[in-house]
C-alpha positions in Angstrom: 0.0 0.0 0.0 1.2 3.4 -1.1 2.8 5.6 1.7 0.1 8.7 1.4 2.0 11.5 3.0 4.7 10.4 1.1 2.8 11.0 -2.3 1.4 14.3 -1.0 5.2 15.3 0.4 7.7 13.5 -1.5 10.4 15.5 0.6 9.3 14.8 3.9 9.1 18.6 5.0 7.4 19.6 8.0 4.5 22.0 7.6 5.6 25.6 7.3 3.0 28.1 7.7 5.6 31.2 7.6 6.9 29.9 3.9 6.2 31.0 0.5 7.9 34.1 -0.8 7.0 37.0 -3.0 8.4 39.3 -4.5 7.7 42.0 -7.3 9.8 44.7 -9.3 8.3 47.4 -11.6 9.9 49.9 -13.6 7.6 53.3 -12.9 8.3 54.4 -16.4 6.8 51.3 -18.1 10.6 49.9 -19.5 11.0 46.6 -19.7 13.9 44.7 -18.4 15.1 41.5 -18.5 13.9 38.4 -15.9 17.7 38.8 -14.5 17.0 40.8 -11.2 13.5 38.7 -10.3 14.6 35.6 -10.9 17.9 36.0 -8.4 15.8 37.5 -6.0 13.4 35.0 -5.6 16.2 32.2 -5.7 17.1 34.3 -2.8 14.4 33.1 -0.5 15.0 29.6 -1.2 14.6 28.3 2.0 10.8 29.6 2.4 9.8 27.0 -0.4 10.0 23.6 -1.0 10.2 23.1 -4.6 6.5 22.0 -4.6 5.8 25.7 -6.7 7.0 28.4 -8.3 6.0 31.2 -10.9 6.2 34.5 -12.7 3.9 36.7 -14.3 5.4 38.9 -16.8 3.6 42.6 -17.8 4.9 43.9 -21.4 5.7 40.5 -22.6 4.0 40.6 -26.3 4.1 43.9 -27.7 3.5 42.4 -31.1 0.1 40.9 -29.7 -0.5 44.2 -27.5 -4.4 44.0 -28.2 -4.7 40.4 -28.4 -6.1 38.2 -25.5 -3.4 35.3 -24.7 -3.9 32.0 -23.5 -1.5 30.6 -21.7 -3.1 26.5 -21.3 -1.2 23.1 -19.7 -2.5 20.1 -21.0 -2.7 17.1 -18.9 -4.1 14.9 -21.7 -4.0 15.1 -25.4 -7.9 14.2 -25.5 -8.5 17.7 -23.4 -6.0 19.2 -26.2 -8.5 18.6 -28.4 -11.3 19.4 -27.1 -10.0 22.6 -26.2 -9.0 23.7 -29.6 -12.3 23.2 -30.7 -13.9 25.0 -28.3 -11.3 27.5 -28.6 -12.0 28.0 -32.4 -15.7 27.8 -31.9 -15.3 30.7 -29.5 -12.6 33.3 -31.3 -10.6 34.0 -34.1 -7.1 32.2 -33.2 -4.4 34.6 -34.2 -1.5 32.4 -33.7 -1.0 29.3 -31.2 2.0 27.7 -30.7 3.8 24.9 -27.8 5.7 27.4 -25.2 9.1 26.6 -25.7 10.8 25.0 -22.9 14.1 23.2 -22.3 15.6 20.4 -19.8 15.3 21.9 -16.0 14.5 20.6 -12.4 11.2 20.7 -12.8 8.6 17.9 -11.6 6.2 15.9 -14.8 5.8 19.2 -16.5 2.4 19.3 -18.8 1.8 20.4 -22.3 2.0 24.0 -22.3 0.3 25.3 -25.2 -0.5 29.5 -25.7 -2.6 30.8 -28.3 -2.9 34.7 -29.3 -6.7 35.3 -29.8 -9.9 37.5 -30.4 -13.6 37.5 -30.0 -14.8 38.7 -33.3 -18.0 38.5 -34.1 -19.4 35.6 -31.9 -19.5 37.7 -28.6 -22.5 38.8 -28.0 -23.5 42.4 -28.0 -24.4 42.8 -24.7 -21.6 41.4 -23.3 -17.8 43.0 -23.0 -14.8 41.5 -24.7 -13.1 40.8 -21.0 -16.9 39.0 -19.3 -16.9 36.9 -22.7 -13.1 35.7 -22.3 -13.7 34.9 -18.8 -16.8 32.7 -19.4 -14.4 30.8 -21.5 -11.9 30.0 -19.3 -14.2 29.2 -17.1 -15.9 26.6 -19.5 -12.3 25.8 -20.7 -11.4 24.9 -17.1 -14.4 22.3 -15.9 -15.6 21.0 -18.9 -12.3 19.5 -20.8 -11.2 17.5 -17.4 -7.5 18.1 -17.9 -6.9 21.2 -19.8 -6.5 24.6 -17.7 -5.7 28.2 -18.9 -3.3 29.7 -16.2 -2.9 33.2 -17.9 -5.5 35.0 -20.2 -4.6 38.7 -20.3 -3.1 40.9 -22.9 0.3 41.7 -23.3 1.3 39.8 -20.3 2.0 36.0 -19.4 2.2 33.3 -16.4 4.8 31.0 -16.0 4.6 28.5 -13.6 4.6 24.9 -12.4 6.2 22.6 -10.0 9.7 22.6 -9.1 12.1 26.0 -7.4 11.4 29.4 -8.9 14.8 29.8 -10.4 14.3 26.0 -11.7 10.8 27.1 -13.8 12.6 30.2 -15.1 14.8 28.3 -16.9 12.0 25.5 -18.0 10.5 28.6 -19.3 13.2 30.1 -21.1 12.5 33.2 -19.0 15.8 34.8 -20.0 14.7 35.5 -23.2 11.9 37.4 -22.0 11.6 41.0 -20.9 8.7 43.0 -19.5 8.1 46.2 -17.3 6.4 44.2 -14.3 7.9 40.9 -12.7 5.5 39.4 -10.1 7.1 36.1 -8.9 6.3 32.9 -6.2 8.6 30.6 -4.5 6.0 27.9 -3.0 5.5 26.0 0.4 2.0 24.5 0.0 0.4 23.5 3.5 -2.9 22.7 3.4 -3.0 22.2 -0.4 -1.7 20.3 -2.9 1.7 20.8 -4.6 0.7 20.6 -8.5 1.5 22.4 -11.9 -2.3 24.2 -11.9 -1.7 25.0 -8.0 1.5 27.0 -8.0 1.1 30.8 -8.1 0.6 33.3 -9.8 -3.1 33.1 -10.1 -4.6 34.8 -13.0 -7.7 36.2 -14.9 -7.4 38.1 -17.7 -4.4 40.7 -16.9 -5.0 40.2 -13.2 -3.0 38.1 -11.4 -1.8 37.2 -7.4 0.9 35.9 -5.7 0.3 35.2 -2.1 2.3 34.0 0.8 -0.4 32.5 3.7 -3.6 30.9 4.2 -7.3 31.6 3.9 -9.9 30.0 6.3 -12.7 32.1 4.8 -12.3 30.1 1.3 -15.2 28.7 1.3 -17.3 31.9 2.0 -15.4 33.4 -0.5 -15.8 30.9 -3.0 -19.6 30.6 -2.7 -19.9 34.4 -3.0 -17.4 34.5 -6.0 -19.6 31.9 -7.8 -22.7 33.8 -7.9 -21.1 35.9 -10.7 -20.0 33.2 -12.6 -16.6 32.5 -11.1 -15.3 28.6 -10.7 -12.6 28.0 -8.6 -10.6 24.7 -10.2 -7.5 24.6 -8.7 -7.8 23.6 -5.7 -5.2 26.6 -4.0 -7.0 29.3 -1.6 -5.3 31.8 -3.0 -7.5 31.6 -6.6 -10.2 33.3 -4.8 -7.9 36.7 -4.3 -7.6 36.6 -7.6 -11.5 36.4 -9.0 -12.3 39.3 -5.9 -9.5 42.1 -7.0 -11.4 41.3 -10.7 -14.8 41.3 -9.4 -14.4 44.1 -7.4 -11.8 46.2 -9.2 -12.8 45.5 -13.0 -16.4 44.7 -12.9 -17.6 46.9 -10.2 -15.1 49.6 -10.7 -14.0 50.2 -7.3 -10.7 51.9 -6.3 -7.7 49.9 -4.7 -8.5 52.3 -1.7 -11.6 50.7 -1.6 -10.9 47.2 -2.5 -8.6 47.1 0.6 -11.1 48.1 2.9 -13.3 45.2 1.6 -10.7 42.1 1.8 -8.7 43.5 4.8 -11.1 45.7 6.8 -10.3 47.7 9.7 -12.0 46.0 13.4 -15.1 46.7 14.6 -14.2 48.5 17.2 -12.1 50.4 14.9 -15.3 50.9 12.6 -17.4 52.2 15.9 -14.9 54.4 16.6 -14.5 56.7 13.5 -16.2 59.5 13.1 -15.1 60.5 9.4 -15.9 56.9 8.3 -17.3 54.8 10.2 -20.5 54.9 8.6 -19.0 54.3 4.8 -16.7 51.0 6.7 -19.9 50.2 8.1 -21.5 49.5 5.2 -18.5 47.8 3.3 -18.6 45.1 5.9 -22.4 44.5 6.1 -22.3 44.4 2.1 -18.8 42.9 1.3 -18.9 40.8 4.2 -18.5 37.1 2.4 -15.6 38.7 0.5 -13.2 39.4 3.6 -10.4 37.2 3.6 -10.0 36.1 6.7 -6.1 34.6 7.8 -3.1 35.4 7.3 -1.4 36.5 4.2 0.6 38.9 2.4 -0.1 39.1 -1.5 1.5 41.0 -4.5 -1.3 42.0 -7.1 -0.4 43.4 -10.6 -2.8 44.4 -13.6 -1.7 46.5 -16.5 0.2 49.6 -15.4 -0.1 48.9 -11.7 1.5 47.0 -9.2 0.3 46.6 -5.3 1.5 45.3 -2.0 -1.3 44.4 0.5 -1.0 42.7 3.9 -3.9 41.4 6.4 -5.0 44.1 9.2 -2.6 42.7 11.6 0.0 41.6 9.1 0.3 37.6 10.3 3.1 37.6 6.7 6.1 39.9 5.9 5.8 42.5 3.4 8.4 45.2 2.6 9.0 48.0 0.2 11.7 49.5 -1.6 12.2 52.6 -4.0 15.2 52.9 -6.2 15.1 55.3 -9.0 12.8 54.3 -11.7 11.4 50.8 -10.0 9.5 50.0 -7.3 10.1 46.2 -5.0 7.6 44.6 -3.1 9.5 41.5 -1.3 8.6 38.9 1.8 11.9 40.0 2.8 14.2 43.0 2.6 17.3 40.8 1.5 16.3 39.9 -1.7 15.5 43.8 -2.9 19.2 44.5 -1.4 20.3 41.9 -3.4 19.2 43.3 -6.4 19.7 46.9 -5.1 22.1 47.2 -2.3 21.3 51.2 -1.9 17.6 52.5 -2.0 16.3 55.3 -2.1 13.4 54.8 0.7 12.9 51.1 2.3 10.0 50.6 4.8 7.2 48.3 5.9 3.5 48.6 5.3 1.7 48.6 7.8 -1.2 45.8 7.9 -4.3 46.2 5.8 -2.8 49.5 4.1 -1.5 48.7 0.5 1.2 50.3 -1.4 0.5 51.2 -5.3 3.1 51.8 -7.9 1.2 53.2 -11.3 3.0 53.8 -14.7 3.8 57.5 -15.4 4.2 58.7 -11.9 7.6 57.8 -9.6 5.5 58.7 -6.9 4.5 55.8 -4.9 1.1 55.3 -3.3 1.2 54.9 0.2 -2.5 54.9 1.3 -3.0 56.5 4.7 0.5 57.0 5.0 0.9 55.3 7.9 4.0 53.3 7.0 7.2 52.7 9.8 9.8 54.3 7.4 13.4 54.1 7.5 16.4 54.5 5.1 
């Protein structure tokens, strides 16, 4: 008889709940740069993974296909290959697909890894916006083929990830020869879920995407509230619901980060009870929002086109920091991996919990909301 804990934890670590590392550089400016400085800052923090995940999304990745939507899809069969390119070229106009090109790394049964540059023509519907109709599709795409399961869908950007070290899926994924103006990347130490190629981080929908270093005990809350717009959640990682609610919340209901924060990380009640200037506007987030507050610890990194943002729970259970040098901004689990890349900065400090930090293209001045940040050089 098999050894089960063996098969779910074929290294025999003990369960972490501190691991997992972020980390995220942007260049304020909107140049790209090469994967260089993210990947050896994330091989950095080695020892808060496990080699059971690890990922990157890249923002500015395919000028060429700047207004296309692109698929980024792992195939676990070659039956759910097929049925998902004819769903695929029921449902758009295929630009261009092609296998991502890979080489030989330390990387655990990697899939097929298919992506495919597309549009919606003229089969959307006209009541329906290009972004709802792409996400019905991964949707369908994701629990009706059985084994097939986009992991990126935005435009001009892309997810790498899988199973094995960060620094070990870079080079699976050629990373090297990639450049873009945001880096968002995940070194992995799953606890209460499984280590698998759909599972590891970043989690995306269309250009959103989440990298996230924690747990959620609200998941099922979440989930059931995120379905009621039409959200599934298929890969069996808490963290998929962060993603869905920033493009819920952010994209479809149009409401600012400031905002957003308030909802997934509100301030206490007795907090709430206690303001004068808002208590009544907090108030009401919580009595509407309340199935959407993410209730643990974690500390995530969230990135859409042109923005990048650091968010922690209220009393900050996971380690954030933040770093300005020149033109970019860094958003690490810890400060020795934006020193590594960037021994002198310009301002260094940590956020305080429940208060995220927001880098936007165009502007070198970093959002700091509140303020209330324990600064130091």
């Amino acid at each position: 008889m098999k050894d089960l804990s063996r098969v779910n934890n074929p290294f025999n670590d003990d369960k972490d709940f501190a691991g997992c590392s972020i980390f995220g550089m942007m260049n304020l400016e909107g140049k790209r740069f090469s994967s260089r400085d993210p990947v050896k800052a994330i091989a950095n923090m080695h020892e808060r993974g496990n080699g059971l995940g690890g990922g990157f999304a890249v923002y500015g990745l395919y000028p060429e296909h700047a207004d296309d939507y692109a698929f980024h899809i792992m195939y676990l069969s070659k039956e759910a290959k097929e049925k998902t390119g004819k769903l695929l070229n029921e449902s758009f106009d295929v630009i261009h697909e092609e296998e991502i090109p890979t080489r030989e790394a330390n990387v655990q049964n990697p899939p097929l890894v298919w992506r495919y540059f597309i549009q919606p023509g003229k089969r959307k519907p006209e009541n329906q916006t290009a972004d709802d109709y792409v996400t019905e599709k991964v949707m369908r795409i994701n629990t009706e083929t059985g084994k097939a399961f986009v992991f990126s869908s935005g435009k001009n950007m892309g997810v790498f990830k899988g199973v094995g070290f960060p620094e070990d899926i870079a080079e699976f994924f050629c990373l090297d020869e990639y450049e873009g103006y945001i880096w968002v990347c995940h070194g992995r130490f799953p606890t209460n879920t499984p280590g698998w190629w759909g599972g590891a981080h970043p989690f995306n929908i269309l250009d959103w995407t989440v990298v996230h270093n924690g747990e959620l005990s609200s998941y099922g809350i979440n989930r059931r509230y995120l379905e009621m717009y039409g959200y599934k959640c298929t890969m069996q990682t808490d963290t998929e619901v962060l993603t869905y609610a920033f493009d819920l919340l952010m994209r479809r209901q149009r409401l600012p980060i400031e905002i957003v924060s308030q909802i997934l990380a509100p301030p206490f009640w007795i907090e709430i009870e206690a303001s004068e200037s808002k208590g009544r506007v907090l108030r009401a987030l919580r009595q509407t929002y309340g199935s959407l507050l993410m209730n643990g610890p974690f500390s995530v990194i969230v990135a859409h086109q042109g923005e990048m943002i650091g968010l922690t729970d209220r009393i900050k259970l996971r380690p954030l920091s933040a770093g300005i040098r020149g033109d970019f901004l860094y958003l690490s689990s810890e400060e020795a991996a934006m020193r590594l890349v960037s021994p002198v900065l310009d301002k260094y400090w940590n956020p305080r919990g429940g208060e995220p930090v927001i880098g936007r293209i165009g502007s070198r001045k970093v959002v700091e909301v509140l303020a209330s940040t324990e600064a130091k050089r």
